[in-house]
N, C-alpha and C positions, 0 to 999 in steps of 0.2 A: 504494500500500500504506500503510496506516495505520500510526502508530508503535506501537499495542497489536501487531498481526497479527504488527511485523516484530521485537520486542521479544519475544514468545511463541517466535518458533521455536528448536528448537534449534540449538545451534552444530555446524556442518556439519564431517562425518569423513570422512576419507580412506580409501580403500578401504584395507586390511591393515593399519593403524596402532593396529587396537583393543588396550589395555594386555593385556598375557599372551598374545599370538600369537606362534606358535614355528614354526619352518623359511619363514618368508619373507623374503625379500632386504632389509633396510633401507638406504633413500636415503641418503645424506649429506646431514645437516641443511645444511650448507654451499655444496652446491649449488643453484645459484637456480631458482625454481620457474619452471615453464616455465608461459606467458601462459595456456593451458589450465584450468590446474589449478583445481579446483571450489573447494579451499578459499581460494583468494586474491581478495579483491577489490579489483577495480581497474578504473578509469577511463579511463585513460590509460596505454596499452601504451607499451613503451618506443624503440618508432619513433616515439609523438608522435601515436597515432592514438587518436582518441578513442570506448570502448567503452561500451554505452550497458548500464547495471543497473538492475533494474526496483526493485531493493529502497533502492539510494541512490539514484538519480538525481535525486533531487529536492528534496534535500538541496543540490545545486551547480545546479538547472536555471535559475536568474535568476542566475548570475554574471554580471558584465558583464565588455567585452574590457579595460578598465580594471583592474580586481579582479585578471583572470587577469595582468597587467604589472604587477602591483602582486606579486601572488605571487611571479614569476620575481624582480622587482627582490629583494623579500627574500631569495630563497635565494640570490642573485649576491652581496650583499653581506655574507650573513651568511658564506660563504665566504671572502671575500676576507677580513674580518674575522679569520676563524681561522686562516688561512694566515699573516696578519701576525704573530698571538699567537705561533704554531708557530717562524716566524723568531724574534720576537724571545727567544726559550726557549732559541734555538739559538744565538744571540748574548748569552747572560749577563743577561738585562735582564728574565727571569722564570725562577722557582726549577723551574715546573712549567707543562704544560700539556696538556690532555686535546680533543684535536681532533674535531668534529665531522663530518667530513670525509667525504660521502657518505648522511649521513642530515639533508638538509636539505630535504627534504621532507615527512619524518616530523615535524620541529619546524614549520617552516612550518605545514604542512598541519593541523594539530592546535591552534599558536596560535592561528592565524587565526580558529579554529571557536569560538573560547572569547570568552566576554564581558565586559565590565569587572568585574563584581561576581563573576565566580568567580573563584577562589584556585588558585592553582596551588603545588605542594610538586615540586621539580626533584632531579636528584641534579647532578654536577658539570660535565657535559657540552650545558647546555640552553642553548647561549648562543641558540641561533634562536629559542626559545621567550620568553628574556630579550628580544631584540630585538623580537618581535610586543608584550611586554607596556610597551615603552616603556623596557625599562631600558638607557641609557648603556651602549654597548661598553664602554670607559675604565670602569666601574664596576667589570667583573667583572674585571679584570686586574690589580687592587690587589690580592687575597688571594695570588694566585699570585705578586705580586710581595714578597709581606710588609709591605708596608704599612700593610692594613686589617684583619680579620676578616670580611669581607662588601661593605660597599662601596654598599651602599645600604638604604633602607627598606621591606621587607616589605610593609608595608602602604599604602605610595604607589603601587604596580602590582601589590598581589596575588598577589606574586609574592615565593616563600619564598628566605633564602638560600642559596646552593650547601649538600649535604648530601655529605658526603666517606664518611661508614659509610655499607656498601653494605647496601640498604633499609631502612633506618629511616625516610626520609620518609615508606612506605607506611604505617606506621606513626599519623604525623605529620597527613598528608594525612584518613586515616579518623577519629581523633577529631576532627580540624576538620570534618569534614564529620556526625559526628554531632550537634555542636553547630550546625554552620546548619539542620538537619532540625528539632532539638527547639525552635530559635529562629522554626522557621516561613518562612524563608526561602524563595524559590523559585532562588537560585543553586548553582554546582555545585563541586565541587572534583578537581582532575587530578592524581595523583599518575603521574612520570618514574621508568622504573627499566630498567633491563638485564638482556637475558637469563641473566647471570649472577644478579644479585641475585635471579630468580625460585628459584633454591637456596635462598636465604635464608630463618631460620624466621619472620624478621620479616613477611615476603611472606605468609607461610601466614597468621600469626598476623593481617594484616591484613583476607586474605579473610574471614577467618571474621565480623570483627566485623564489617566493612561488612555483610556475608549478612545476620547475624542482624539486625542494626540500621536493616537496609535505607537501608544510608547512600547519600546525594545522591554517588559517587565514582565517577571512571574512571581504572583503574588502566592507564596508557599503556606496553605493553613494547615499547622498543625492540628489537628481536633484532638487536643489527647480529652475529648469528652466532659474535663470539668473547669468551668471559668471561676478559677479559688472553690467556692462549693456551691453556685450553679451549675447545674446541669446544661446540655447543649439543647435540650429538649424545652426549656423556659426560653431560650435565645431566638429557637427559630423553627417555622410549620416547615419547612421545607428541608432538604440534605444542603448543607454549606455549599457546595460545588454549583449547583444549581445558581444560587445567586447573580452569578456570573453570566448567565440568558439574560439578565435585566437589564447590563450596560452593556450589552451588545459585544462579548468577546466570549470563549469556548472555557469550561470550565471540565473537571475530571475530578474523583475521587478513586483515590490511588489505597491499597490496604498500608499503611502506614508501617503494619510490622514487618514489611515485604522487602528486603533491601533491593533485591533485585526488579522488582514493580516500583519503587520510588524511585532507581537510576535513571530509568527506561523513562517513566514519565515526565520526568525534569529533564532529561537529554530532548524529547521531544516539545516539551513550553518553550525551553533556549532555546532552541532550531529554529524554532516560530518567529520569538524575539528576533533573532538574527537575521531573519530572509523578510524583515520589512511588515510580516504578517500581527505583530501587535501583543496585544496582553492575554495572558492565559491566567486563570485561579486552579492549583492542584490542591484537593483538601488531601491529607496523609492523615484516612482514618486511624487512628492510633489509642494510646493509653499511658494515662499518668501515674507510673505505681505507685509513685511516692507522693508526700506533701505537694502542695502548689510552692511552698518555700518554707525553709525551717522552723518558720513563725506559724503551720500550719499543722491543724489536728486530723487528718481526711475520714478517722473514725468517727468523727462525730457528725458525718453526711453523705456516706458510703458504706455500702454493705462489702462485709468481707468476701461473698459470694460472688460480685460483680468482681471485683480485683483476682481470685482464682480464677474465673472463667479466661480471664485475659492471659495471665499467666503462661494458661495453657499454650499461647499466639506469641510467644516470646519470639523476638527477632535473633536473637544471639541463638535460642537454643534448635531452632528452624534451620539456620543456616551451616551450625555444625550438622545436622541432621544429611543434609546435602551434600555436604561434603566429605560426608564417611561415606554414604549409601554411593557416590561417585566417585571414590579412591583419590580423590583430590586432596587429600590429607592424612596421614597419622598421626598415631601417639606419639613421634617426636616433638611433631611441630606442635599439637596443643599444649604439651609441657613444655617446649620452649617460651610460647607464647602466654602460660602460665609465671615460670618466671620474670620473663621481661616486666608484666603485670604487676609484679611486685618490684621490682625494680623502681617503676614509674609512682608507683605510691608512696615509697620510700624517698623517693627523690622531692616530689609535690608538697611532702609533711617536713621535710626539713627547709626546701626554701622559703614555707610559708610562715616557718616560725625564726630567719634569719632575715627578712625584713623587714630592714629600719625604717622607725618613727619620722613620718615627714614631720621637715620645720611645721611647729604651727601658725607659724604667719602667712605660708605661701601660698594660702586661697586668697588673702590680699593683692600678691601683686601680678597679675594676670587679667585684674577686671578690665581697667582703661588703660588703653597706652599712654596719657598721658598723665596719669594722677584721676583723683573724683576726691572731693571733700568728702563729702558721706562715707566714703571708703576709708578715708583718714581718720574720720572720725567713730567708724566702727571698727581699725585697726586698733586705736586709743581705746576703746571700749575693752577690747578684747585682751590687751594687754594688761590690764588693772586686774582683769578679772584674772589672769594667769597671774598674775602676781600677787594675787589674795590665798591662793596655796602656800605659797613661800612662806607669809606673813606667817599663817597657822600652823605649819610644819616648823618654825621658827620660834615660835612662843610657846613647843609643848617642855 
């Protein structure tokens, strides 16, 4: 299938989901779509069996068994990476921390697909995506530890800083992408956001302008199903993907734990971006095992039930599954890839407790370049107040 044919068709609907039908049963968004389902596409079923799509297949058809153990290795250590962050949150040695935890195939799968010269605009949870694009674990752990503001440079990997207001990068992401259009460019830009942030009017406000401007963007929704402890089923009558028929450009929902269905479909939204044909929305049905952030209970608005069921769909444990049942791997390379695992944990927990205390003054001097009274006068502010410790550590 040609990329004009598969880019033309419309975005496939579910039977009884059409907006405005009344007296039909509706599913819970929450519940995972069963391997059937016409609107999900997917690859790689979650026993590890590999399903053949006439519309991507060919998109992933030259991976080699390298690539695919290149893939697993990524999602094994971008895990282990977040599990170390998660502890060390839990042990005092970061302020916050927003886990990844079950949607590392959605990051993988979607890195992977993107090319050096496209930009990517993330919100706060893309550390897999950080990691395809070459950014330092230890990089992104400095913000959360109050150290830095960011932690590295934008434009060394293409790759924008965490974005903490929920969708404004969509925002962000669209007029960067209209300026590589008007620049003539042939790269592409990805904007990250959450089934929640698709509320947001910033989201609308985005589609619109990419439509009109037939911006080079692929707007990537994670759905990992719960916006902090709404459900995606309070958010919207319709499947997120769909949205996307409203401003007039092609939308897909992709099985999120699928890494090989989320390459394929991000390889084909870029394709789109790049040949002039415009803005694509991939929702990457998926699941958030963990808190929404370390500040979060998920027990107290989720059944343990629904979190086993997903379980069962794990991306990491599918893709090993694949790669035994295809000889594409031994038990060397998993316990190699075991160790290194621990290696990079070992590594993560020490540089995050060898980072020094930034000056306290230097959120001061970076506001204006040339001075601001107000700013002098709440440097002076801030300084009394640091120096009221002194006082009282002085007089015990």
């Amino acid at each position: 299938m040609t990329v004009e044919s598969t880019a033309a068709r419309k975005p496939r609907r579910s039977a009884g989901s059409k907006a405005g039908t009344t007296g039909t049963k509706r599913t819970t968004s929450n519940t995972p779509k069963k391997d059937s389902d016409p609107d999900l596409v997917q690859l790689l079923t979650p026993e590890g069996t590999r399903v053949a799509n006439p519309e991507y297949d060919r998109y992933v058809e030259d991976i080699t068994p390298q690539q695919l153990r290149g893939l697993y290795r990524d999602m094994v250590l971008t895990r282990r990476f977040d599990a170390e962050a998660t502890s060390l949150q839990r042990q005092g040695e970061l302020g916050l921390w927003a886990s990844l935890l079950g949607q590392e195939a959605a990051q993988i799968g979607s890195g992977r697909a993107l090319r050096d010269d496209d930009y990517v605009f993330p919100t706060y949870r893309e550390h897999g995506v950080a990691w395809c694009r070459g950014v330092d674990p230890t990089n992104l752990l400095g913000m959360f530890r109050g150290v830095n503001n960011g932690g590295w440079d934008p434009n060394s990997n293409n790759f924008h800083l965490y974005t903490i207001v929920i969708g404004s990068q969509t925002l962000h992401a669209t007029g960067y992408a209209m300026g590589v259009a008007k620049d003539g460019a042939d790269s592409a830009v990805i904007a990250y956001f959450g089934d929640g942030a698709s509320s947001q009017g910033d989201v609308a406000e985005s589609f619109t302008f990419a439509a009109v401007y037939n911006a080079p963007v692929v707007f990537f929704c994670q759905n990992n199903q719960w916006a902090i402890s709404e459900p995606t089923e309070k958010q919207t009558r319709v499947p997120l993907y769909q949205r996307a028929q409203g401003f007039g450009f092609p939308g897909v929902r992709v099985d999120g734990n699928d890494v090989l269905g989320c390459l394929a479909v991000t390889k084909w939204a870029l394709e789109r971006a790049r040949n002039g044909e415009g803005p694509t929305l991939v929702e990457a049905f998926t699941y958030r095992m963990g808190a929404h952030t370390t500040s979060d209970d998920p027990t107290r608005y989720r059944l343990d039930d629904e979190r086993a069921a997903w379980e069962a769909k794990d991306p990491i444990a599918r893709l090993r599954a694949y790669l035994e049942a295809s000889n594409h791997a031994d038990e060397g390379f998993f316990a190699e890839l075991e160790a290194e695992s621990e290696t990079l944990g070992r590594r993560v927990r020490e540089a995050v407790r060898a980072m020094p205390d930034p000056d306290h003054f230097a959120i001061f001097e970076h506001a204006y370049a040339d001075g601001h009274a107000l700013v002098d006068e709440e440097r002076a502010q801030f300084a009394a107040y640091q120096a009221s410790f002194a006082d009282v550590e002085g007089g015990r």
